[in-house]
N, C-alpha and C positions, 0 to 999 in steps of 0.2 A: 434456550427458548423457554425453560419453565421458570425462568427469573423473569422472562418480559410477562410470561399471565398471568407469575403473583403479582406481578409490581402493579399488570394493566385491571387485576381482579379489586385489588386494595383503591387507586385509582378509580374504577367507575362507583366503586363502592361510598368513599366519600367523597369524591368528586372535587377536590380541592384540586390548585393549580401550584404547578412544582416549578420552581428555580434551578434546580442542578447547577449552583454556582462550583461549590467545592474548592473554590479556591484557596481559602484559611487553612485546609486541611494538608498541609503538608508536614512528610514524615521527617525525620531523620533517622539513619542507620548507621553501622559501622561503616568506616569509610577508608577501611584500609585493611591490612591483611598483618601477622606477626610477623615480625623480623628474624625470629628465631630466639632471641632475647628478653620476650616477653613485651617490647614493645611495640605499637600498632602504626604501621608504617603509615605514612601523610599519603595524602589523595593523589592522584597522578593529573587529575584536571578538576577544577571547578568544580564541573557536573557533579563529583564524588567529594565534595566539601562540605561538610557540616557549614562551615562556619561563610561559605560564597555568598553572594547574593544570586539570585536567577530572579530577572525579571519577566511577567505575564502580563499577555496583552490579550483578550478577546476579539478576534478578528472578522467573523461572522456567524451569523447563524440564519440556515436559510429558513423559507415559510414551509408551513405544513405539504407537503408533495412533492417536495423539490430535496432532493438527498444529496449528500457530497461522497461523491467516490473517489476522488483523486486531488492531490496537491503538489506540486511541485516547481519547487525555486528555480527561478531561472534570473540571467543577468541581461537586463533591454540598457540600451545605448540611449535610449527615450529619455529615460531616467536621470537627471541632473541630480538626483542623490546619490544615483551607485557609483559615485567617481569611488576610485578602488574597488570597487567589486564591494563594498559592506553591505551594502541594504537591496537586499534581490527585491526582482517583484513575483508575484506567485500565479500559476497555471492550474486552475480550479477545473473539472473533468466534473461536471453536476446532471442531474436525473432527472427527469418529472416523471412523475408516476401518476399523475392525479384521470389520465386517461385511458385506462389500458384494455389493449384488444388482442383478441386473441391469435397466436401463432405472428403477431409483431413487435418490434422492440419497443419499450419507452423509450421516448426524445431522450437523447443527450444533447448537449453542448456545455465548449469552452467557454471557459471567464477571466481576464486577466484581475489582479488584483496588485495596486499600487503597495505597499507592507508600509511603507510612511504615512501614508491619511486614509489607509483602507480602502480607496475607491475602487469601485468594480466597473468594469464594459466587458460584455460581448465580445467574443472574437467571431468574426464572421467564417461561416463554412458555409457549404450549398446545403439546401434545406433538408435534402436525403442522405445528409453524411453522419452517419453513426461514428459518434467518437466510443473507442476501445479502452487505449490507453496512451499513455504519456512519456515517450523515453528521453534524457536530457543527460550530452556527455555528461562529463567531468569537472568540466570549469563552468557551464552551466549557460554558455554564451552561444549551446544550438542546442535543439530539440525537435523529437520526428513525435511525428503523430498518427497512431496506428486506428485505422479508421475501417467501416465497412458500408457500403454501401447497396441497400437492402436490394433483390431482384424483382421478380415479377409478383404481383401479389402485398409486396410489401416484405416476404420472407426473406430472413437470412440464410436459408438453406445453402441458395443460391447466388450471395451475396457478392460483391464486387472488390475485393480487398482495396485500400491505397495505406500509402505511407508518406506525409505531407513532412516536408523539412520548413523550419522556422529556421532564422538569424537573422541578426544584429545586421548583418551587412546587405541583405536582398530581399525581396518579397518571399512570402511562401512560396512555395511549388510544392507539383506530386511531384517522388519520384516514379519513374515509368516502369512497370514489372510485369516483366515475362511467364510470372507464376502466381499463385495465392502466396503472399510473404506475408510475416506480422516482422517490423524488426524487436530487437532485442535490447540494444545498448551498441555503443559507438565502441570502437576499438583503438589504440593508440594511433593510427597514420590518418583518425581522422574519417575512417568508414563508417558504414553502418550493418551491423553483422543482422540478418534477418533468417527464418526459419520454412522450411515449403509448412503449409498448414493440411493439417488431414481433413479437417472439414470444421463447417463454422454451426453452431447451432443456437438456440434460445433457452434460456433458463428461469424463468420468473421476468420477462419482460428485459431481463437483462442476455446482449451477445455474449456468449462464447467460443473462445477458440480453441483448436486443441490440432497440437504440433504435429508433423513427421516428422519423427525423432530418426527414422530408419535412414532417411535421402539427409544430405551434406547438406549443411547453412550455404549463403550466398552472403556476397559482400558488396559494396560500392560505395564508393565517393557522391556525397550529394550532388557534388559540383561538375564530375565528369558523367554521371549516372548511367555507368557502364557496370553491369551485375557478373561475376566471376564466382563460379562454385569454389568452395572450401571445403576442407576437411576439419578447420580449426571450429571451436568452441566456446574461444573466449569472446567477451562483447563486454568487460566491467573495466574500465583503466582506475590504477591506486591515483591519490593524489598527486603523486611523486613524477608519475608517468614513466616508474620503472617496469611496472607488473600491469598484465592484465586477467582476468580469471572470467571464469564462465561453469557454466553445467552443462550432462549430455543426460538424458533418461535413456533408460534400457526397458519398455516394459512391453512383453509380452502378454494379449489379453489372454490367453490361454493358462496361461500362466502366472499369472499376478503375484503371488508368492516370491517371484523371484524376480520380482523389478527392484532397479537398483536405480539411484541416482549418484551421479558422479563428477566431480567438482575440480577443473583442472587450470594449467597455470601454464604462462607463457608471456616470453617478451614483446611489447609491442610491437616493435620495429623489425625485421631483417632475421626473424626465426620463424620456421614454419613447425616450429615441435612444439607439444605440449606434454607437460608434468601433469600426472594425476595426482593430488594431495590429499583425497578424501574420497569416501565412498558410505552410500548407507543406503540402505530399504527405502522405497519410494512408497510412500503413501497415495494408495488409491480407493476415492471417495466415492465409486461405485455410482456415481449419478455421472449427469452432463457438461459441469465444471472439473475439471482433474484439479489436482492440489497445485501450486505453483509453488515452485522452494523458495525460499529466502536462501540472500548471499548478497553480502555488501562489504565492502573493507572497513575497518576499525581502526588500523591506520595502516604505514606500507607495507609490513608484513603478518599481517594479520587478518584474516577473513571470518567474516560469522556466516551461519548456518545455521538450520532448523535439522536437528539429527532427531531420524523415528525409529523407536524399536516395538515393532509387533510385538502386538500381544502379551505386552509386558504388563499392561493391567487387566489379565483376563483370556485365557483363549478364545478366538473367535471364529465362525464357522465363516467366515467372510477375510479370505488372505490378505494381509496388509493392509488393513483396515481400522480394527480396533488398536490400539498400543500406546505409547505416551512421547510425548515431542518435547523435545531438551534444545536449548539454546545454547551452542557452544560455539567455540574460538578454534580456530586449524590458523596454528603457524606455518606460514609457506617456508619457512628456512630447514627449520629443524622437523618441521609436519610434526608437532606436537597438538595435542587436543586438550583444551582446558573445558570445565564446564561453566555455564554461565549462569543458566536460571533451569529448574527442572520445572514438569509440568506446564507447558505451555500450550498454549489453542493451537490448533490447525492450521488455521485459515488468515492470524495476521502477519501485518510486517511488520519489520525487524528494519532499525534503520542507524547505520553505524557514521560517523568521524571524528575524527581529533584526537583519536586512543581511544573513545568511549562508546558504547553500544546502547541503545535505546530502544524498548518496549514496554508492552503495556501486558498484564495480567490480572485475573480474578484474583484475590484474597480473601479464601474463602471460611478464613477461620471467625468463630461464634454462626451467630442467628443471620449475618449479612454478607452478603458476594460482592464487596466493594472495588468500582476498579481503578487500577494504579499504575501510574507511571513511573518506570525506572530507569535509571544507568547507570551504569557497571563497566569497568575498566576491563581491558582483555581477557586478565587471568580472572578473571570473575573474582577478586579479592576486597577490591574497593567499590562497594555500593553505596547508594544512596535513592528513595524513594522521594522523587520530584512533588509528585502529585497524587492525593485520592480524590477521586469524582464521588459526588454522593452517590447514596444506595439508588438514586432515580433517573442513572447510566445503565443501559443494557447492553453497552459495546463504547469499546474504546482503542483506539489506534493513531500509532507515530504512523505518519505522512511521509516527511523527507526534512534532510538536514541539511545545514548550506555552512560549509569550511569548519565543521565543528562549534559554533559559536550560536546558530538556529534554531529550534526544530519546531517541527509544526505538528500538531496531536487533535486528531477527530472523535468528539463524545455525542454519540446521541441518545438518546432518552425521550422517554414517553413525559404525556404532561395531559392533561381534560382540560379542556374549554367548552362549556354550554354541552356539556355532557357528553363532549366528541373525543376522542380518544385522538391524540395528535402524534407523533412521530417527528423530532427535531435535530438537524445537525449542526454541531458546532464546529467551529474553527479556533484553536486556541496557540498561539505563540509562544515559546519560550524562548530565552535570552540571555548570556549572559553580558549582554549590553545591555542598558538602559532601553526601555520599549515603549512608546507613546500609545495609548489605550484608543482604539479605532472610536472613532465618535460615533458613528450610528454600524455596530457591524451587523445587522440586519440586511438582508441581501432583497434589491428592490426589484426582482425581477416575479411578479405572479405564477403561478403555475398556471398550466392550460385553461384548465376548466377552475372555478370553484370549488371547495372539498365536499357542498353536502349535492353539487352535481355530479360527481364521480360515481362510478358506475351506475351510472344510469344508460338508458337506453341500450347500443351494445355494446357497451365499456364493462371492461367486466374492474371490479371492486378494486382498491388499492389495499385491504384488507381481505383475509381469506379467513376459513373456519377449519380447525384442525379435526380429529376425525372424534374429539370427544367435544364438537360443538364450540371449543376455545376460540377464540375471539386472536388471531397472529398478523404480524404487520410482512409484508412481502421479505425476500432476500435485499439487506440491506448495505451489509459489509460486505462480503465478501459470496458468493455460492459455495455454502459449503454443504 
């Protein structure tokens, strides 16, 4: 936050208008590890190739008030280009903020988005349906949509969970729930593993949920939408659809010191047992959003994670709280631990396939916090840094990857027009296919109001004032 008031102080100051292309800006690094021989072993994919091509495409970028929270590949039957599954199209999860009132949520809604000519539409949902978030098995050919729909008042206190299934093969539908569920991710026979919810609340105009970890998941089949408690945990399937993995949180509010999070593993099919492979301290962020871990596969046997260790930079009077977050690798075979990146944010994700891991981090060394995209092979051996965004990015985040060969990276950044301080999100593609450059990725959908009508009347502001007067743009990535 005190990189967006120098950036927005220097900004109102000259008042020039910022580009944030950044594109030219890309690194090279070692791209492999020693043999033991003194020579430096070859890249294990692309991604970690000096010498590969990776093609970049800009895919959109919305207008002032309208923010992107979410992206994710999915494969439509619509599509006369995805014959073979190559060219997905994408599920945009977008904001407006340009209205906002007090103790209710910004509008959300869905956006499909074509990846071959960029075109956007609306996905229709009923006008009280708060879109959450976005889960899409494995092969990418269904996806539920975790949704809430606000009570009396307009509050989410009270809210109305649903969980809406999409496919290739049938209309949407809800599924019908006996309880407050959010799901999680599908599991290999094809279910959909969902969690009882403890209670939903508001954060900055944005829902949050926050789990019962204590009461057993539920399961069902879209198709027969019959809910059976579990005791299992996993909800991730590998691409292979040998493995599927999941997390359990342990945290006592009493007790926050001694929350753990715990990361376990089991067969799809015809096993009701689950392997633990990993365990670490649960970071808890003491506000209204709780941390959400990362954990994706990297390839079949191999899982990432965000590992925290307390108070490792500092003791803090606040248990598991302050400490420092390490991106590393748990082998499911051996449950070996490699590290991958030290130093990393809290609050983003982490998005893995093909053998290769991808995220994004500050580099914070000189006078500049520039930020950068990377990937790194299992053992964290073979890096290569994809991309720097200029210094006029205040947050930057990998989306979602599609068969290893995709991924999708959100930068937004500040910019002045007519001496209004703007707030912008982008969409940017990477490829190691060939990529055709979206021709208008400017997204044509208005926000509510106008920006210089926003907070007026009893809207209150898309901008707030921090408590030294600063000039701060609402939670934008993530609540953290």
């Amino acid at each position: 936050m005190r990189l967006a008031l120098i950036i927005l102080a220097s900004l109102l100051a000259t008042g020039c208008v910022l580009s944030g292309d950044g594109s030219d800006d890309r690194g090279q690094v070692n791209a492999g590890g020693s043999d033991g021989r003194g020579r430096v072993a070859r890249s294990r994919s692309p991604w970690t190739d000096p010498g590969a091509v990776i093609s970049q495409a800009l895919r959109l970028t919305t207008p002032s008030g309208i923010d992107l929270r979410e992206a994710v590949y999915i494969v439509s039957q619509d599509n006369p280009a995805q014959v073979g599954g190559s060219v997905p199209d994408v599920v945009l999860r977008l904001r407006d903020y340009t209205d906002r009132s007090e103790n209710k949520p910004d509008q959300q809604y869905l956006v499909s988005m074509n990846t071959t000519n960029g075109g956007v539409a609306k996905i229709e949902t009923a006008d009280d349906l708060i879109p959450v978030s976005v889960k899409a098995n494995h092969s990418r050919t269904e996806w539920v949509l975790n949704a809430l729909i606000p009570g009396s008042n307009g509050e989410v206190s009270n809210a109305t969970t649903v969980i809406r299934h999409y496919s290739a093969e049938q209309e949407p539908r809800d599924i019908e729930l006996d309880a407050p569920l959010h799901a999680l991710g599908f599991r290999g026979d094809g279910a959909i593993l969902a969690r009882p919810l403890k209670r939903t609340s508001l954060d900055g105009g944005l829902p949050v949920v926050e789990f019962d970890w204590d009461s057993n998941a539920k399961a069902a089949n879209p198709k027969t939408n019959i809910w059976q408690e579990t005791t299992g945990k996993a909800f991730l399937l590998n691409q292979s659809g040998g493995s599927i993995a999941g997390y359990q949180i342990s945290h006592e509010p009493s007790l926050p010191g001694s929350s753990i999070v715990s990361y376990h593993l089991a067969k799809p099919l015809g096993s009701t047992t689950e392997q633990l492979v990993y365990a670490s301290p649960y970071h808890i962020t003491y506000a209204k959003a709780p941390w959400e871990p990362v954990l994706c596969w990297i390839d079949d046997s191999h899982l990432a994670v965000i590992d925290f260790l307390p108070d490792a930079t500092g003791v803090s009077s606040w248990a598991n709280h302050n400490g420092l977050f390490r991106l590393v690798s748990i082998g499911t075979r051996g449950k070996s631990v490699a590290l991958v990146e030290d130093h990393m944010s809290a609050g983003l994700p982490v998005i893995a396939g093909g053998g290769v891991v991808f995220y994004t981090r500050q580099n914070n060394a000189g006078d500049d916090s520039a930020w950068e995209l990377w990937a790194s092979s299992a053992d964290g051996l073979a890096k290569q840094r994809l991309w720097a965004a200029d210094g006029d990015t205040i947050m930057m985040a990998v989306l979602d990857q599609f068969n290893g060969r995709r991924i999708l990276v959100q930068r937004q950044y500040l910019t002045v027009r007519n001496d209004e301080p703007l707030l912008l999100s982008e969409l940017t593609e990477f490829s190691l296919d060939e990529l055709e450059q979206t021709t208008e990725p400017s997204l044509e959908m208005a926000p509510l109001k106008p920006f210089e009508q926003a907070g007026s009347g009893a809207g209150l502001s898309r901008f707030a004032y921090d408590d030294e007067g600063g000039l701060r743009p609402p939670p934008i990535a993530i609540p953290e």
